[in-house]
C-alpha positions as CSV (number, residue, x, y, z in Angstrom):
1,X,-3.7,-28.5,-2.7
2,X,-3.6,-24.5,-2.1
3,X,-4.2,-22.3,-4.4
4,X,-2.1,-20.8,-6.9
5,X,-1.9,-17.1,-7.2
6,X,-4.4,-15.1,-9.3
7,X,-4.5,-13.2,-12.3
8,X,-1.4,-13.2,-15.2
9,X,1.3,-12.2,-13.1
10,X,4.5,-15.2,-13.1
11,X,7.3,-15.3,-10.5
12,X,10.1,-14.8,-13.0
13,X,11.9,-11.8,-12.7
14,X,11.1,-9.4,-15.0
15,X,13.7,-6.5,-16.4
16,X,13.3,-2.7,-16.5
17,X,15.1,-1.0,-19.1
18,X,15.9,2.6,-17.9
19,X,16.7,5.5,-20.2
20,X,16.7,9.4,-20.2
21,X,17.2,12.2,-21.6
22,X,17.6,16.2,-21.5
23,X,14.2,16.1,-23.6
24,X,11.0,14.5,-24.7
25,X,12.3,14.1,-28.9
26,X,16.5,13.0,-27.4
27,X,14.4,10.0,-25.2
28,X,12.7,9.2,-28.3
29,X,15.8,8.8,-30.3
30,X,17.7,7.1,-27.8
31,X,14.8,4.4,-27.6
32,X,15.3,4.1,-31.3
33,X,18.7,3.5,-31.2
34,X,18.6,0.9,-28.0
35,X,16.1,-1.1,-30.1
36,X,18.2,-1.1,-33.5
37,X,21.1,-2.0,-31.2
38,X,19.6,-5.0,-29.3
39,X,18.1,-6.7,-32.4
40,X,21.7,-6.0,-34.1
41,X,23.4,-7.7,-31.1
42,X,20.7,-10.9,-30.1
43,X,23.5,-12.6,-27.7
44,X,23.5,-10.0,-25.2
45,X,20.9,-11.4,-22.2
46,X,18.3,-8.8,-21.3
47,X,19.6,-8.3,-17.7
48,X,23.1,-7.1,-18.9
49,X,21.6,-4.4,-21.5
50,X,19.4,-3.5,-18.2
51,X,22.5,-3.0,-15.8
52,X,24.2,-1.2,-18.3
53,X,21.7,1.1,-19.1
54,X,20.7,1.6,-14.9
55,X,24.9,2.5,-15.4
56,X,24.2,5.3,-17.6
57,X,20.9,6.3,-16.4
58,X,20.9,10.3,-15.7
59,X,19.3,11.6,-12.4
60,X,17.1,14.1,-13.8
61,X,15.3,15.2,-17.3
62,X,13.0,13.1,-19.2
63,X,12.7,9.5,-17.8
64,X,11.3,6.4,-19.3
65,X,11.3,2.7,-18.0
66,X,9.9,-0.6,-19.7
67,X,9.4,-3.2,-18.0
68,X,8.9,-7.2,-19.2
69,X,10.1,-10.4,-19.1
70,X,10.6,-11.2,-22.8
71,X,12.7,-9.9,-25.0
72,X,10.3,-9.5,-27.2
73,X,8.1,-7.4,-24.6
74,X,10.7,-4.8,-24.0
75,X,11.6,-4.7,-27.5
76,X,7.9,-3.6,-28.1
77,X,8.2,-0.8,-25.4
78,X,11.3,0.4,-26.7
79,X,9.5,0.8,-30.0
80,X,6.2,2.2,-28.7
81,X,8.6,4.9,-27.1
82,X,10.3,5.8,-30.3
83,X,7.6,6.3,-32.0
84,X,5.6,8.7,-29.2
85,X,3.1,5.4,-28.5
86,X,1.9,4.6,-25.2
87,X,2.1,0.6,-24.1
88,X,1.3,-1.0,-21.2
89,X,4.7,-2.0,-20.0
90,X,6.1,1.4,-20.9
91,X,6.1,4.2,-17.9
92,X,7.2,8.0,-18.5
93,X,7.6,10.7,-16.6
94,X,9.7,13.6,-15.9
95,X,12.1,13.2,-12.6
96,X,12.1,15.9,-10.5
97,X,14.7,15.7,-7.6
98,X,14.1,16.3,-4.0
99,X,10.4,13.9,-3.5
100,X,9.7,13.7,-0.1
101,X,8.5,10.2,0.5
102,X,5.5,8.7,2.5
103,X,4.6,5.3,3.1
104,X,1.3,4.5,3.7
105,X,-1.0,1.7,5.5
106,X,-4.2,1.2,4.7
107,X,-6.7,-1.0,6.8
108,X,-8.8,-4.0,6.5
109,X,-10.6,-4.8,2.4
110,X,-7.7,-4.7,0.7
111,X,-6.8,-8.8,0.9
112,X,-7.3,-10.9,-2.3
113,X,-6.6,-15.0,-2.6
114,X,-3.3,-15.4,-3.3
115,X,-2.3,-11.7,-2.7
116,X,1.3,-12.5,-1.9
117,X,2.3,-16.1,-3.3
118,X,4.2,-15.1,-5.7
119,X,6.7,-12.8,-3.8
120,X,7.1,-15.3,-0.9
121,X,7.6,-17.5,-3.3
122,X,10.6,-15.2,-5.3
123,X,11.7,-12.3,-3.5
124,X,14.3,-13.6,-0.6
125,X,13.7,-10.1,1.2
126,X,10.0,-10.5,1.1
127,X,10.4,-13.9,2.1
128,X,12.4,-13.1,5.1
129,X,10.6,-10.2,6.4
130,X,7.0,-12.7,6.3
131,X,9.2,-15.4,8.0
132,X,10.2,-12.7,10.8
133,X,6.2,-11.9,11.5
134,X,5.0,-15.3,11.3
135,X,7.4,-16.2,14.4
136,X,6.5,-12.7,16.2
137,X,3.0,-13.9,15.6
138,X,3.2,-17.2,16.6
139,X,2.7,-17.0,20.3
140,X,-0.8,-15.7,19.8
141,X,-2.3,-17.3,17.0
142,X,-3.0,-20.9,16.3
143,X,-2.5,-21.0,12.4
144,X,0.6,-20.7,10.2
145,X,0.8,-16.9,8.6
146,X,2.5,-18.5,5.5
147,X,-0.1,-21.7,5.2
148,X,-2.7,-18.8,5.2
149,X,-0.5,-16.7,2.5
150,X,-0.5,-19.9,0.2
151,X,-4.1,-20.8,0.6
152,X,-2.9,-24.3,2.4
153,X,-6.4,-26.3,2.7
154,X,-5.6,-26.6,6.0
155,X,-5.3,-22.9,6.9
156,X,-8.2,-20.4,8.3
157,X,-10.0,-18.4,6.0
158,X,-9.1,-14.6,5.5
159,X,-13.1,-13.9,6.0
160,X,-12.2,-14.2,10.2
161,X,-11.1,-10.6,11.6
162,X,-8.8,-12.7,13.6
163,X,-6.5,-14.0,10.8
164,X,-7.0,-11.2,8.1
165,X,-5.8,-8.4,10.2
166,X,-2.5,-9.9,11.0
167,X,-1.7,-11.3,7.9
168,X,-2.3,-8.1,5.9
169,X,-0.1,-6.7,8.6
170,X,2.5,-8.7,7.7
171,X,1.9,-8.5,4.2
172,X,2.2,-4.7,4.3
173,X,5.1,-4.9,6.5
174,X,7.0,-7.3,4.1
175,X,6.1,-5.0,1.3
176,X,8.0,-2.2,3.2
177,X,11.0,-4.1,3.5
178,X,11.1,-4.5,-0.1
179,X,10.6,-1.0,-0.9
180,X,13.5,-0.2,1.7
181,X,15.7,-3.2,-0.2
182,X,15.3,-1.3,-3.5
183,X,16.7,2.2,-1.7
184,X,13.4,3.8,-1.5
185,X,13.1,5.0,2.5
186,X,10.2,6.7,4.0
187,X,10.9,10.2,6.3
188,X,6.9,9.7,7.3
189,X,4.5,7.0,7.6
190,X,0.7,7.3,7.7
191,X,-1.8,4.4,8.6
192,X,-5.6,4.1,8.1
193,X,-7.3,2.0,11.0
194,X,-5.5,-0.8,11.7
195,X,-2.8,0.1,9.4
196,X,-1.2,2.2,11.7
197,X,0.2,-0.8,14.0
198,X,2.4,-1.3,10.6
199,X,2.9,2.8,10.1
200,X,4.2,2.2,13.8
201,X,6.3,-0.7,13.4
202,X,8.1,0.8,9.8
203,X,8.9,3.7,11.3
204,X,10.6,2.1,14.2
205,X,7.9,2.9,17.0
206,X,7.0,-0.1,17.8
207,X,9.0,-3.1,17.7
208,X,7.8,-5.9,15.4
209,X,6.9,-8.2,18.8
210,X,4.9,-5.5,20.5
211,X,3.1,-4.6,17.0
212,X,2.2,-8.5,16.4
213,X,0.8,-9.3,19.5
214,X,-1.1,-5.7,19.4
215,X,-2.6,-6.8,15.8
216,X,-3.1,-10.8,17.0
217,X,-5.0,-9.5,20.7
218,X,-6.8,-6.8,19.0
219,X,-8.2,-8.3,15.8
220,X,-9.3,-11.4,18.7
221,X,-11.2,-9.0,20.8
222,X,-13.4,-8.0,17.5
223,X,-15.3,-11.3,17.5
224,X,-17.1,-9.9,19.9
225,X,-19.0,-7.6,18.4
226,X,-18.7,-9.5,15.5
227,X,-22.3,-10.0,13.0
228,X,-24.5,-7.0,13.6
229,X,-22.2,-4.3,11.9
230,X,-21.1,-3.4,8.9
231,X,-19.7,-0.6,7.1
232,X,-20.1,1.5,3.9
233,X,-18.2,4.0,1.7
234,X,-19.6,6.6,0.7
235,X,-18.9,9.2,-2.5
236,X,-20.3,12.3,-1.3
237,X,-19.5,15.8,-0.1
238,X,-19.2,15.7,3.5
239,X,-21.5,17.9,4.5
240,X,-24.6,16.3,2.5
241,X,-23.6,12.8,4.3
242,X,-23.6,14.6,7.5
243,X,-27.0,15.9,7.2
244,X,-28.5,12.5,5.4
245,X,-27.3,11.0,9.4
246,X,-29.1,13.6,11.1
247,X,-31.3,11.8,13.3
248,X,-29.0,8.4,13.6
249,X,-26.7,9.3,16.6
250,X,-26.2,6.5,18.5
251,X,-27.0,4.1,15.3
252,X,-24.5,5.3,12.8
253,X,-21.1,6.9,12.9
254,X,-18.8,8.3,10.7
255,X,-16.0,6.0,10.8
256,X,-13.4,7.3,8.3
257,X,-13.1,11.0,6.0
258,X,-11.1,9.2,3.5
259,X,-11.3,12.7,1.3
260,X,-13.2,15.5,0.8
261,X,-15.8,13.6,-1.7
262,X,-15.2,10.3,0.7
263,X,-16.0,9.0,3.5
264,X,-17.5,5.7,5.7
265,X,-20.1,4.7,8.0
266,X,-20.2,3.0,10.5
267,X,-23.3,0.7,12.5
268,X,-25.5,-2.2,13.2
269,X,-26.9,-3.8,10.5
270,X,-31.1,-2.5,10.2
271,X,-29.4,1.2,10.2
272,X,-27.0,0.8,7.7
273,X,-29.3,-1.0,5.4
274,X,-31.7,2.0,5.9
275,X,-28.7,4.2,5.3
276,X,-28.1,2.6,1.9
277,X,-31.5,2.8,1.0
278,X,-31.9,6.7,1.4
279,X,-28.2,6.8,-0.2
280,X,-29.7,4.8,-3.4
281,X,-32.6,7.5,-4.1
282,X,-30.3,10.5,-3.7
283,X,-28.4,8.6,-6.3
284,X,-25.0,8.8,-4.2
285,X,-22.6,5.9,-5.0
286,X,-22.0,4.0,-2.5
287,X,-20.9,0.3,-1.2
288,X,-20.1,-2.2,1.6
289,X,-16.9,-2.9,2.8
290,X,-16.0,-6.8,1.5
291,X,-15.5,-9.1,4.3
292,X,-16.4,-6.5,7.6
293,X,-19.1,-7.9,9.8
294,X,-18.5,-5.7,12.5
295,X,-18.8,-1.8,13.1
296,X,-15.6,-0.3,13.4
297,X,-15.0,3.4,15.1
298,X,-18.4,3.2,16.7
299,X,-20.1,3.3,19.8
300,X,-20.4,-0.5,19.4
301,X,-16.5,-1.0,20.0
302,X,-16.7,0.5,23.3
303,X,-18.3,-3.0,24.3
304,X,-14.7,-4.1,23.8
305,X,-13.0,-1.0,25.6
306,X,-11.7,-2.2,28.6
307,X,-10.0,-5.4,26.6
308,X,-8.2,-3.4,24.1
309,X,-7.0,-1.3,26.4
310,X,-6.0,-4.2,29.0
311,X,-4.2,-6.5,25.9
312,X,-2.9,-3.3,25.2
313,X,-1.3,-1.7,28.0
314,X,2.3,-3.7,27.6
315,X,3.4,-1.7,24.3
316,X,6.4,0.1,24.8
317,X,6.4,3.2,21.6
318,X,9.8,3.8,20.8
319,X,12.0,7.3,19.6
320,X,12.3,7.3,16.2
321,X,13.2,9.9,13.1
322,X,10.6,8.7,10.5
323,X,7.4,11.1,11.5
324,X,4.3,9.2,12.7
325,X,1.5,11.0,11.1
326,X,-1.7,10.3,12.9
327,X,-5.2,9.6,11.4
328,X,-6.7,9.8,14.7
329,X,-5.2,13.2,15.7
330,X,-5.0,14.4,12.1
331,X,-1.1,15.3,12.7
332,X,2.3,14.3,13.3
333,X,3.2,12.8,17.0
334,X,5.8,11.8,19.0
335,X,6.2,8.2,19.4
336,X,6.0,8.4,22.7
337,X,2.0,8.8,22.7
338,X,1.4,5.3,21.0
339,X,1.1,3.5,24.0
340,X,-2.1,1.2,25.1
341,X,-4.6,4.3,25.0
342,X,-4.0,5.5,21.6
343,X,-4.6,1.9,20.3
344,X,-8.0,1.8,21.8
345,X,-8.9,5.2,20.2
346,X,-7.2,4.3,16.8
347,X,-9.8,1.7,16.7
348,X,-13.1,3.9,18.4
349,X,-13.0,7.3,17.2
350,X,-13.3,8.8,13.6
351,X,-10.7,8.1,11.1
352,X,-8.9,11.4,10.4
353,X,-7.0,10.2,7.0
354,X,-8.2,13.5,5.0
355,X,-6.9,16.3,7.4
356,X,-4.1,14.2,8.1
357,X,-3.0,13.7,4.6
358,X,-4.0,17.7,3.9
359,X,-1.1,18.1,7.3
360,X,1.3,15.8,5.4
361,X,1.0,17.7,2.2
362,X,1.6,21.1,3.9
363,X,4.5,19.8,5.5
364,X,6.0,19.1,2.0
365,X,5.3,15.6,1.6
366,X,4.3,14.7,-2.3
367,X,5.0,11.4,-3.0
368,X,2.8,8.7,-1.1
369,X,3.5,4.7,-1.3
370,X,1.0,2.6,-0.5
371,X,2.2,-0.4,0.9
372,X,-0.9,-2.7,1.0
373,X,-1.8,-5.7,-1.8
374,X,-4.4,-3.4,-3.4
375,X,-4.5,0.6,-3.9
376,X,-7.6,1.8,-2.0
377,X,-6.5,5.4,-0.6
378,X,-5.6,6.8,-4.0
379,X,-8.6,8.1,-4.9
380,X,-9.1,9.9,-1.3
381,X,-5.0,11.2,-1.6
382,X,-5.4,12.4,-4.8
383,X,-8.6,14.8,-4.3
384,X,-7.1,15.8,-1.3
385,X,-4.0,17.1,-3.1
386,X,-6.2,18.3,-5.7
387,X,-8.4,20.6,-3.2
388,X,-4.7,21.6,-1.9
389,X,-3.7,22.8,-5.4
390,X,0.0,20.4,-4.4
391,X,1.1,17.2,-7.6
392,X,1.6,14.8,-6.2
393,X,3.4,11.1,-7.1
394,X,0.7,7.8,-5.8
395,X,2.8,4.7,-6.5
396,X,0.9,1.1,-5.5
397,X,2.7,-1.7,-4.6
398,X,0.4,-4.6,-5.6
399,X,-3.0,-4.8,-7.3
400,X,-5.7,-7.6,-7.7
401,X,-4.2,-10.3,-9.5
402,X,-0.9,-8.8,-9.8
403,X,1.1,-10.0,-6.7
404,X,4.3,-10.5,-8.4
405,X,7.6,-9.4,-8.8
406,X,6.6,-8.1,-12.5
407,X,3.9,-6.1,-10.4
408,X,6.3,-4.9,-8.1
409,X,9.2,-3.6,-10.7
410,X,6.5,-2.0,-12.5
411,X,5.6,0.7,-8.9
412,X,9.2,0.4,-8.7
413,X,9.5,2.0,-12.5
414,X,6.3,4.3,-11.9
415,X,8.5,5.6,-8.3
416,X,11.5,6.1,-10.8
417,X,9.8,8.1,-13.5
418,X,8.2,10.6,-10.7
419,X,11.5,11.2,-9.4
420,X,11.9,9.2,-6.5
421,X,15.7,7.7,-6.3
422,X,15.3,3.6,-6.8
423,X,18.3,1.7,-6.7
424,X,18.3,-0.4,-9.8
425,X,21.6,-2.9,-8.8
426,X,19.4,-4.8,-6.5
427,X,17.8,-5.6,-9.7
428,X,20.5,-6.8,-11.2
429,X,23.5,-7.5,-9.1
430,X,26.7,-7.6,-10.5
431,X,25.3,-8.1,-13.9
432,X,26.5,-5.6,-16.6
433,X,28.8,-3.5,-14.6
434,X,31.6,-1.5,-16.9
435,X,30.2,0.3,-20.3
436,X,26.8,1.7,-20.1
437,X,24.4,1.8,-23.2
């Protein structure tokens, strides 16, 4: 037997109820008189009082979306919003039109047991799009993409390189196709390490057969220098880092600047342990990367440099309008530059993700979706914006324990209330169409 998925979330579809208003005080009222209304009329199914209030729904002012799958849940929200109360399933905000929206990819650490059960299991688009990478996959891996996905006995463990790579690829691929189904479209993508073979396939650089075999080959060629690396991340100013690895060249590397109070290292095993040590005293926080036994943009990955770059040399970048923002040249590039040498650097040299997010952010870019099965550049975006003096919108799609579709309608809701346009039918189909609420 596999494993179900963890944590509360179910794979019934839950419904948002979405309301505005010109004010904070009107949205109040109207929430008030929604839930007198749907406890006056109990035979009205909660879908149909959904479409008919997505009908009615205004584009802009005060915004406010609850989100459950009883009626007694939403009923609650509605309440909790009338009378100025916050609530777990209740999300506010005030929609500002015009968001300019970024998808982004993060890399390896973010997989959980179970991450995606429950939206291959209920989401047909999901579905589908997992389906489509498992067959790109298959002529270079020897296990089944959806018995790992399920937890199938049978299936290899997520703790191999070789298997968790691609199937967070695919997961975060999958999730971008049901961002896209629900009318939220990127005009950049971003990736952080190996998250930018999916940044390159969503934004139509890559096709999806030239980024699965790059992923498979790749994440293959790790084992190599697989068992004497490691890697930490560190919350610290870059410049005290810095000089804490004075004397380390050639031992440790700085593999990513996640933000300007984050970053990680990189190297063998007896360093990094040192490295730790030194970081305990100086009481900087600090911690390993789960389920990384090798060092990532170091010198030790230029053991593998003439295999990446050989497994590599058949992808064929393609023109595309969605801007590629690199984290290895901190910028945007043309597609045409992703060919077999970037994909060997992308995996050597120093993960740019702070400059390249502070390039996003000048280029007008301010609301980032992170399309991974747990939120780990949020904290790295949002001091970034910070130091920028820019707001910003940082929407999750999935978090530990939540890989649902309640999970997902919730970032859906938290998107709408920050002003990004969702397209609330494909929640409900034809349901509810004619008067609004």
């Amino acid at each position: 037997m596999g494993h179900e998925a963890d944590g509360k979330d179910s794979a019934s579809v839950p419904v948002a109820w979405v309301l505005s208003a010109r004010t904070g005080a009107g949205l109040a009222a109207r929430a008030a008189r929604l839930s007198s209304q749907v406890r006056s009329d109990p035979g009205t199914p909660e879908t149909e009082i959904g479409a008919r209030l997505v009908a009615g729904a205004a584009s802009s002012g005060e915004r406010a979306v609850v989100v459950d799958d009883t009626r007694e849940g939403l009923l609650a929200g509605l309440d909790a919003l009338a009378s100025g109360r916050e609530a777990p399933n209740l999300l506010t905000g005030t929609g500002e039109a015009g968001r300019r929206v970024v998808f982004v990819f993060p890399g390896q650490g973010t997989e959980w047991p179970g991450m995606a059960v429950d939206l291959l299991r209920s989401e047909p688009v999901f579905a589908e799009r997992v389906r489509a990478c498992e067959r790109a996959l298959a002529p270079y891996v020897d296990w089944s993409l959806e018995e790992v996905l399920t937890g199938c006995d049978s299936a290899p463990s997520l703790d191999r390189v070789d298997v968790v790579q691609p199937v967070l690829f695919a997961t975060m691929v999958s999730l971008a196709a049901l961002w896209r189904s629900f009318g939220i479209e990127p005009t950049a993508v971003v990736g952080h390490s190996q998250g930018e073979i999916a940044a390159a396939h969503v934004a139509g650089a890559l096709s999806l057969e030239d980024a699965a075999r790059l992923v498979a080959l790749r994440s293959r060629a790790l084992d190599a220098i697989r068992g004497d690396g490691a890697m930490v991340t560190v919350m610290g100013s870059g410049g005290q880092v810095r000089e804490m690895l004075s004397g380390q060249e050639g031992r440790l590397w700085v593999a990513a600047v996640n933000g300007p109070g984050a970053l990680t290292v990189s190297g063998g095993l007896e360093a990094l342990t040192g490295f730790e040590s030194a970081l305990s005293a100086a009481r900087i926080l600090r911690w390993r990367l789960p389920g990384v036994d090798f060092a990532a943009h170091s010198g030790q990955v230029e053991a593998i440099r003439d295999e990446v770059l050989r497994l590599s040399k058949e992808t064929r970048p393609c023109d595309t309008a969605v801007g590629f923002y690199s984290s290895v040249t901190a910028g945007r590039i043309d597609p045409a530059e992703l060919g077999g040498d970037y994909w060997y650097r992308n995996l050597r040299e120093t993960v740019r993700f702070h400059e390249t997010v502070t390039a996003l952010l000048a280029d007008g870019y301010d609301a980032f979706v992170e399309c991974g099965p747990q939120p780990v550049l949020n904290l790295g975006l949002q001091e970034t914006a910070d130091q920028a003096g820019i707001p910003v919108s940082l929407l999750a799609s999935l978090r530990r324990g939540e890989g649902g579709m309640r999970r997902f309608v919730t970032a859906l809701a938290d998107a709408h209330v920050h002003g990004v346009p969702v397209d609330w039918r494909r929640l409900y189909g034809k349901a509810g169409q004619g008067a609004s609420c």
